[in-house]
N, C-alpha and C positions, 0 to 999 in steps of 0.2 A: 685121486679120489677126494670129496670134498670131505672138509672135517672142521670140527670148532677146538682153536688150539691156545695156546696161554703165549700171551710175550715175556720173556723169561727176565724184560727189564723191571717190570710192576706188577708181574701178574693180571693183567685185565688180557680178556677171550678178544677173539678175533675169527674172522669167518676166512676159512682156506679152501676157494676152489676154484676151478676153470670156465673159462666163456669163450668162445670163439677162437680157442687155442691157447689163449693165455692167460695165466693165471694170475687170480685176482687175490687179494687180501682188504677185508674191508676193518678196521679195528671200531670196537667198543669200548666203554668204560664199566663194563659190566667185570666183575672181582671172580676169579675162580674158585665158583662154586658149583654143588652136583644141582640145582635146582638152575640158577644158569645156565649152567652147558645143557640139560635137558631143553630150557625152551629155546636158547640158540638152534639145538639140533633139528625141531621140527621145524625153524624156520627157514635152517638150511633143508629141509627135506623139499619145503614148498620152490624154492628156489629152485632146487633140481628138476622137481616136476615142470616148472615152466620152461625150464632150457630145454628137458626131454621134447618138450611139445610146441618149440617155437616160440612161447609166449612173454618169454621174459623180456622185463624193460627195468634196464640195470639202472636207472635214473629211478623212477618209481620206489624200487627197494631200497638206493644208498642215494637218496636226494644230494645234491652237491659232492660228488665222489669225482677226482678227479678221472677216474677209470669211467666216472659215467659219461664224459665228455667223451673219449674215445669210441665209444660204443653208440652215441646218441646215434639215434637214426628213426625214419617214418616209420610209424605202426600202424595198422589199419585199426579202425575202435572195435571193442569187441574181443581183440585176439591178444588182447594185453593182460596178465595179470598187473593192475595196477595199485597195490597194495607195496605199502611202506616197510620197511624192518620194521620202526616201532609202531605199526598198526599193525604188523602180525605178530609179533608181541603180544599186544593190547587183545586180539583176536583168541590165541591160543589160550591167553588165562582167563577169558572170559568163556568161551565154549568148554574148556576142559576144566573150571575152577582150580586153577592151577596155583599153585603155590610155593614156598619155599620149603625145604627138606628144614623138621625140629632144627636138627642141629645149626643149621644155617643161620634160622631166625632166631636161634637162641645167643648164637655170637653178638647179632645182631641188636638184640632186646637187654645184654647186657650189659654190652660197651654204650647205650644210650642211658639208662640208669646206673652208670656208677656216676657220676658226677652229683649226683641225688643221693647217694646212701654214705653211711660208714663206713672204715676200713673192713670192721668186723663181718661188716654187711654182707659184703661184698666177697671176702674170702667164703663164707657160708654159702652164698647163691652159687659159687665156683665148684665147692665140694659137693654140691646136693646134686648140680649137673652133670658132675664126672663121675658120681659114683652110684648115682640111682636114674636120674633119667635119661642120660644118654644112654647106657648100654640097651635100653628098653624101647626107646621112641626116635634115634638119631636122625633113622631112613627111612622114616613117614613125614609125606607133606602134613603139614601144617594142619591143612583144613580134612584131613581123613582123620585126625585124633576127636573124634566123639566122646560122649559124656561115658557110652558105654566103655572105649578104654581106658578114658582117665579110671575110672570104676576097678577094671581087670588090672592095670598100672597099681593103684593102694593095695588093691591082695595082694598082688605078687611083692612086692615091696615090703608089706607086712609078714607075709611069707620067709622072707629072707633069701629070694631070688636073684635079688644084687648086691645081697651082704652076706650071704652065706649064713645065716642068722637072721631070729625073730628080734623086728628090733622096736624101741617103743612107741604108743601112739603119737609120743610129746615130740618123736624125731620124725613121724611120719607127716605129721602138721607142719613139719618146720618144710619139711620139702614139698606138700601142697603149696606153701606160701610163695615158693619160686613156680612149681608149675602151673599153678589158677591164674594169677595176674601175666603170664608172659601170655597162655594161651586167651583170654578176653584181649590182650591185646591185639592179638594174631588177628581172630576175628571179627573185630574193629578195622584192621589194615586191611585183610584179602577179605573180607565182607563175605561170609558164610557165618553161620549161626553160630551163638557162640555156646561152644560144651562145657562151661562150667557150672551152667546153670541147675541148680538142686546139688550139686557136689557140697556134699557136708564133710567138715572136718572131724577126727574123731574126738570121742569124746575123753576128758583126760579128770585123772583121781582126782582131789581135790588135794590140795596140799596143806597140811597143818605146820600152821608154828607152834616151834619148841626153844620159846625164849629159855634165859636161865633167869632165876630168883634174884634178887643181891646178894643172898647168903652165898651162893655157888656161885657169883660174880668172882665175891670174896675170899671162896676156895681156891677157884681159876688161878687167880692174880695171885696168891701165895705161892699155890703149885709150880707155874709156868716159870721157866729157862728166865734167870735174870736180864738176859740181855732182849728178851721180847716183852718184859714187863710194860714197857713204855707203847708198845705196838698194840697190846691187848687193853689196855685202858684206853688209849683213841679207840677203839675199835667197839669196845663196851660202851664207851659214853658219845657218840659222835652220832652213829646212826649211818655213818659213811660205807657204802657199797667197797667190795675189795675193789676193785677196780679205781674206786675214786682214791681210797689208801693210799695205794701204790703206784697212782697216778701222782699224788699231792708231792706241789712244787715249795720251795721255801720261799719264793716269793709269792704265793698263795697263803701264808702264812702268817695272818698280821695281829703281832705278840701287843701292840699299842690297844687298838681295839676289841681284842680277844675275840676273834675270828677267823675263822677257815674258809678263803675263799672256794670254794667248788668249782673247778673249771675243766679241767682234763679227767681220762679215764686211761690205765693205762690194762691190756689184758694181751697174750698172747705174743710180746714184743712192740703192742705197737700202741701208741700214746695216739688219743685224738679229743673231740669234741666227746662231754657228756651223751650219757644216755639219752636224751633228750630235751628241749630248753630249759621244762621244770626243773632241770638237775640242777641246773645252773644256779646255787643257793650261796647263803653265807649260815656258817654253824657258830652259836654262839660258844663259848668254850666255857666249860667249869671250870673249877678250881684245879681240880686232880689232873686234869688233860690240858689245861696251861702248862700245870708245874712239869707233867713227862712231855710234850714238846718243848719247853726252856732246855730239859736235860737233853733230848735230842739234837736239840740243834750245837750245842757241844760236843758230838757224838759225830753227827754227819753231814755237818752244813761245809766241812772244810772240805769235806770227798766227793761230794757229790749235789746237784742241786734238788735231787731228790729228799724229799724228810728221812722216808724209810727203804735205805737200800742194803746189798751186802756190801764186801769190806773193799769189790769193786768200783763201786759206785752205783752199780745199776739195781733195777727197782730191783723188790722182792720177789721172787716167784710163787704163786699161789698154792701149786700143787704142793710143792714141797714142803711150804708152811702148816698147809693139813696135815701130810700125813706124818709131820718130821716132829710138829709143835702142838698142833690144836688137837688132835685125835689122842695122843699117847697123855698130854696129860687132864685131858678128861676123864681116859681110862684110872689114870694116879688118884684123881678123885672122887673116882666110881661114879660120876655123874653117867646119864645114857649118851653114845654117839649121835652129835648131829651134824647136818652139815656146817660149815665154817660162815656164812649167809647170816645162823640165828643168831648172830654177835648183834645182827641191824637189827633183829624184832627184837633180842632182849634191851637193847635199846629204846625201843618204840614203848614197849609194854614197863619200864620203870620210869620211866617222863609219866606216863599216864597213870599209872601206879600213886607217885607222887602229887598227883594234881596240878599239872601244867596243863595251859588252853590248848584246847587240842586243836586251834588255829594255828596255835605256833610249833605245837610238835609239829604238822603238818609241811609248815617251809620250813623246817627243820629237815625233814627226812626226804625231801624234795617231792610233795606231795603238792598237787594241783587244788586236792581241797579233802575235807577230813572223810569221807563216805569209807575210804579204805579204813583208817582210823578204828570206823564205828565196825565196821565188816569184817575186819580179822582180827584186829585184837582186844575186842570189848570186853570179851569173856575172862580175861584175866582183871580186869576193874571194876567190877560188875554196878558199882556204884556210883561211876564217873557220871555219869548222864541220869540218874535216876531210871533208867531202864531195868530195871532186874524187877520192878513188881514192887516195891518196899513201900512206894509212896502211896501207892494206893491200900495195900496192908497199914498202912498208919491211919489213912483217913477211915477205914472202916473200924478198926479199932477207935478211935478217937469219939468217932457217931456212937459206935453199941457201948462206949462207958458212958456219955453222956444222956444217953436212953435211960 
């Protein structure tokens, strides 16, 4: 019986069947996949139908096969199916808009974009596949996923249909971002319409900063575990992302110019390029954060090439810093819980506080240019930019005593 079967040296399909008694094998370089062996199989079907009916001409189908030398022989015109493998191929996905199985083009669509992302990236597109849209979309081609199931996919999702749990908008956005761009992609490639069109992402809270004051800087830094004094002052005065912390190299470190190179990030195990080029800054260093990196680097420059690691070497781990360090004694100084994050806005907010160009706070905090600046943390300087109303309360005051 004929069949489409795998070569067990590479995995690429191959066609297995019989002609004139003997049996033929033609190979492909097609990868075993369920979207492959589907269109192999109709092509083997049309095959069959022309050997049932006399019509096949094994040169036509497998051009240059050496089986089609044994077989060559006169045909009358007319009685020939004269059609190629890859023009019934080309035939099938054009009549049937035929396509690859998600899963397929998702291997596909992913191993071509990693060479383009992060490590982090990367891991994240990996889990959002395996754990939300494969179980939901694996064994649908491609082009049968419309706007209407990307649509039914977010509720269900949101639902808690793949997680067993409702989970938030901010995680449901995060796995639009893998499913939008793979599926326009699709669309692009097997040329049907593409359904991402009007798909809105949801919409998410707005998130407030909760710098701390200097005074509760000043709490902080009495309260906190001696041996992270020095972690929590870079950390208050730097503006530095955890990731770039505990990324930071000691030859990133240049004590001559009083600078912090930025170049690495380190999160989850794995060290790479910053966030993005902007990241890529120099921090000018104060007084306070020269002197606890001097004391650092007598600390941990012999163990490790890390500034800030444990007594292993290796960086610090975030999680445990929260809930081991930054959480309990915040509670010691009745300040409210926030996340470990607002160390960079209480940064942001006493440079500006202080009256620094908010040009330089800017490539300081690795800001492309101050708009963020003025948009989230104005409100604690109110008088930076003369924005609060006062200038104009002075000139009408100024006019109605001079009246």
């Amino acid at each position: 019986m004929a069949s489409v079967r795998v070569r067990p040296d590479n995995g690429l399909l191959f066609f297995d069947f019989r002609f004139q008694g003997v049996r033929c094998r033609e190979y492909t370089t097609l990868k075993s996949t369920k979207s492959n062996r589907t269109r192999m199989e109709k092509v083997l079907a049309k095959i069959e139908l022309a050997i049932a009916e006399g019509k096949f001409d094994y040169e036509q189908f497998f051009p240059g096969s050496a089986k089609a030398i044994q077989f060559k022989k006169e045909h009358q015109s007319g009685n020939v199916t004269r059609i190629s493998a890859n023009e019934a191929l080309t035939s099938v996905k054009a009549n049937d808009i035929d396509s690859p199985l998600f899963q397929d083009f998702a291997e596909v669509w992913l191993s071509e974009n990693k060479p383009l992302w992060r490590q982090r990236t990367i891991i994240a597109a990996e889990q959002h596949l395996r754990k939300h849209l494969l179980p939901l979309l694996s064994d649908k081609p491609v082009h049968t996923i419309d706007k209407a199931t990307i649509l039914s996919f977010r509720t269900d999702i949101s639902n808690g249909v793949t997680s067993g749990k409702k989970i938030t908008n901010k995680t449901i956005n995060e796995v639009l971002n893998v499913l939008l761009p793979l599926m326009r992609e699709a669309a692009d490639r097997f040329d049907f319409k593409d359904p991402t069109i009007g798909v809105q992402r949801l919409k998410l809270q707005k998130s407030h900063v909760e710098p701390l004051n200097l005074v509760e800087v000043g709490s902080f830094l009495n309260a906190v575990r001696s041996d992270y004094y020095d972690y929590f002052v870079v950390r208050f005065f730097t503006g530095m992302r955890t990731g770039e912390i505990h990324g930071l190299l000691w030859e990133n470190v240049d004590f001559e110019r009083r600078q912090i190179l930025v170049r690495e990030t380190f999160a989850d195990g794995i060290t790479e390029y910053t966030k993005n080029d902007g990241s890529q800054r120099e921090i000018e260093m104060s007084s306070n954060v020269y002197e606890a990196l001097r004391r650092l680097h007598l600390a941990t420059s012999k163990i490790s090439n890390y500034v800030f690691c444990n007594p292993d070497g290796l960086p610090l781990n975030a999680q445990n810093i929260n809930r081991r360090i930054w959480k309990p004694t915040l509670r010691l100084c009745g300040l409210k819980t926030r996340r470990l994050y607002q160390t960079r806005h209480t940064t942001a907010t006493l440079w500006l506080a202080s009256g620094e160009n908010p040009e330089w706070i800017a490539r300081q905090m690795g800001h492309t240019n101050t708009s963020m600046l003025f948009s989230v943390y104005s409100r604690y300087v109110p008088n930076l930019t003369r924005r609060d109303g006062s200038a104009f309360e002075a000139l009408i005051q100024t006019e109605f005593k001079e009246a």
